[in-house]
N, C-alpha and C positions, 0 to 999 in steps of 0.2 A: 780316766784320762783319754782324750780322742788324738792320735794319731796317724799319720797320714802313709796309706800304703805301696812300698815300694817295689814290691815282684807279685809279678800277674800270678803266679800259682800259689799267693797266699790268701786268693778271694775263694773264699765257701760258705756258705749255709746262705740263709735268707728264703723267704720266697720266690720259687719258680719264675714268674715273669719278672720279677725286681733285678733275680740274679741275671738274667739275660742283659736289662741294660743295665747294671751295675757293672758288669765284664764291657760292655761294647764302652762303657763310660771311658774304664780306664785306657781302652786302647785307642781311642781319638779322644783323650785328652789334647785343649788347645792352651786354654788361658795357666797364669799362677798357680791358678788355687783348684784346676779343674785334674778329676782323680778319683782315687778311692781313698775312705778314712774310717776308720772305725774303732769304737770306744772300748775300753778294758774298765773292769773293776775286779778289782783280787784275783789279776791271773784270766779273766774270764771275759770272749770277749760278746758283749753286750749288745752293741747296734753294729751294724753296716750300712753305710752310708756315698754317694756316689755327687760329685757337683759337677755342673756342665754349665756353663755360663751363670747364668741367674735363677738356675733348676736342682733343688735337692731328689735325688731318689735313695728311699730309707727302709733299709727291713730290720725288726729288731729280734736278735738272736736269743734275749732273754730276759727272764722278766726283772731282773736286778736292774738294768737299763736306767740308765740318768736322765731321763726326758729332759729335765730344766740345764742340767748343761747342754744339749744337744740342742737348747731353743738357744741357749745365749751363744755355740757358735755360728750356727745358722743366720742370727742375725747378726754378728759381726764380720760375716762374708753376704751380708747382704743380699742372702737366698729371700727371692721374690715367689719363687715354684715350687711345691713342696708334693712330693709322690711318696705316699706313706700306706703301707698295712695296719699301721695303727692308728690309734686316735692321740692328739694328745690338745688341751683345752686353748691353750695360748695361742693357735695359730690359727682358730677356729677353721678348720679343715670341712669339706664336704664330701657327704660320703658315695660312692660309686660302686658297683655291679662290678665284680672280673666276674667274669666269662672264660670258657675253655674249652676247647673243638681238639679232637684226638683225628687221625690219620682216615678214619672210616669216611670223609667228607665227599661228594660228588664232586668229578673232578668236570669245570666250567671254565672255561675261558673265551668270549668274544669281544675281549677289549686289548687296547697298546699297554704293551709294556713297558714300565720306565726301563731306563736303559744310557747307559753311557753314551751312543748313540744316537738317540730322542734329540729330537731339537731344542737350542737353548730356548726360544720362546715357552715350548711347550713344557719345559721344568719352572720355568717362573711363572705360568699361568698356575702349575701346582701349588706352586709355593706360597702362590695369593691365594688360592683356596683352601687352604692348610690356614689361613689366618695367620700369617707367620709375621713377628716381627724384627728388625733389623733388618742385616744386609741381605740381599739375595745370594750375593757375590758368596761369603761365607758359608751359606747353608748350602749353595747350590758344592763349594768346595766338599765340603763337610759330607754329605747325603753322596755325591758321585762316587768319594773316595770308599764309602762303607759299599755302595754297590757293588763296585770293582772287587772290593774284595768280602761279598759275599757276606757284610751283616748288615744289610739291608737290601729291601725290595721294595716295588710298588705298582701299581695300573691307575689307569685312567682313561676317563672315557670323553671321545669327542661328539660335539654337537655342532653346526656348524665353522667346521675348522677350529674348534679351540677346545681345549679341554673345560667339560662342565661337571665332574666327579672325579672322585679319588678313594684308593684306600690305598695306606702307605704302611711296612714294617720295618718303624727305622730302625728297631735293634732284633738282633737275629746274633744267633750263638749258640753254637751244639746242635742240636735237635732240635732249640725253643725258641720261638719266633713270639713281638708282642705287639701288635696291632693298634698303633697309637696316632692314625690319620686318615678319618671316614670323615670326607665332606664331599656337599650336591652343592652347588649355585642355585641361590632362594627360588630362582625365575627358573630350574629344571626339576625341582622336586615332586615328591607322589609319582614317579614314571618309575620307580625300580633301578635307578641309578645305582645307587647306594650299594643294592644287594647284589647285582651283576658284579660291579667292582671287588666286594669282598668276597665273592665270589671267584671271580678272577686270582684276586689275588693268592686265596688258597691254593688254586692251585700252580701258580707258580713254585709255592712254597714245599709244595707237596714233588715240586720235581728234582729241589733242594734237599730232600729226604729229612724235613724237620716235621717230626713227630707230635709235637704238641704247641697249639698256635692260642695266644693269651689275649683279651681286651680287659678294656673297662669302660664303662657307658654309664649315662642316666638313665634312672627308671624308665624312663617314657621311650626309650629306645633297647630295652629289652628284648621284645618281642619279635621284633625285629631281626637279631643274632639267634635267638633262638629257633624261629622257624628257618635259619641256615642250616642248625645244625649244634651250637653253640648250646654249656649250659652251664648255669653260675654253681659260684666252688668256689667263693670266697668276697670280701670285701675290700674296699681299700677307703684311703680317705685323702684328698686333694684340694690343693689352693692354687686357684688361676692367678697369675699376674695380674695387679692392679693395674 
């Protein structure tokens, strides 16, 4: 049976970066259906699970787990995004790299900070580089409000006046911070963008006193985290919006 959860101090287990935005999930909940929920069978509970507009994030606590119920409510809330530890056949998921960087990191920073402050053009140049879609209006709501209050962060770097890189940690909680927004503009890449920024951004993070900092990436962008510093510790498996 999946049911939908009503006190923040009844979210535990799951994987380490799952649990970071599974927690941030439920505290900017906006829409109906957006929350935390998680499945029981004989007492025991099974998945945990987080919705955010049109985005599932899922860790499952056990291996009794109902996968085919868990597909059929996923699709009857019209979940298009699906951030999973496991695999399961029906939603053919792809699979991805985490990564994990502990507190030992060089601490780097020559780029702007986001910041409540930051000019609004310069959040919406992010926000298009993030490939974001819908409103701005909302996300820029959404992202300020977590900054302010400290579960989220980010940098970016300018190139003539505008921002041409990013790396963003829109959910942060405890110690655990999970790194879900590295993009260059096609026309400033190969210059080291990329790494500066996450660069940067750890160490903002690092001044946050959060201990252990989460990705996940394509292979072809491995190498990349790991000559930061970064090193895999696990898999996950995801479906982009059609």
């Amino acid at each position: 049976m999946i049911k939908k959860m009503c006190q923040f101090t009844d979210i535990n287990g799951g994987f380490p970066p799952f649990l970071s935005v599974i927690n941030t999930d439920f505290l900017f909940a906006r829409g109906a259906s957006d929350g935390v929920y998680f499945q029981e069978i004989d007492g025991e509970r099974t998945l945990l699970f987080s919705f955010r507009g049109v985005t599932a994030t899922i860790c499952r606590l056990s291996e009794k787990a109902d996968v085919e119920e868990l597909y059929s409510f996923l699709e009857f809330q019209g979940i298009k995004n699906v951030l999973s530890d496991f695999f399961f056949e029906e939603m053919c998921l792809e699979e991805r790299a985490v990564l994990k960087i502990t507190p030992e990191y060089e601490e780097f920073c020559d780029t702007i900070a986001i910041t409540p402050s930051s000019s609004l053009s310069n959040y919406e140049s992010v926000f298009y580089l993030l490939s974001r879609n819908g409103s701005f209006e909302a996300w820029y709501s959404l992202f300020s409000a977590k900054v302010n209050k400290f579960f989220s962060s980010g940098v970016y770097m300018m190139a003539d006046d505008v921002p041409v890189s990013c790396a963003v940690a829109p959910f942060i909680f405890g110690n655990t911070a999970v790194v879900a927004g590295v993009f260059t503009n096609e026309s400033h890449r190969n210059k080291g963008y990329a790494t500066r920024c996450v660069k940067a951004l750890l160490s903002e993070l690092q001044k946050k006193n959060i201990e252990d900092v989460y990705l996940w990436c394509e292979d072809k962008n491995i190498k990349l985290y790991e000559n930061i510093g970064f090193s895999i510790c696990g898999k996950i498996y995801i479906k982009k919006e059609e």
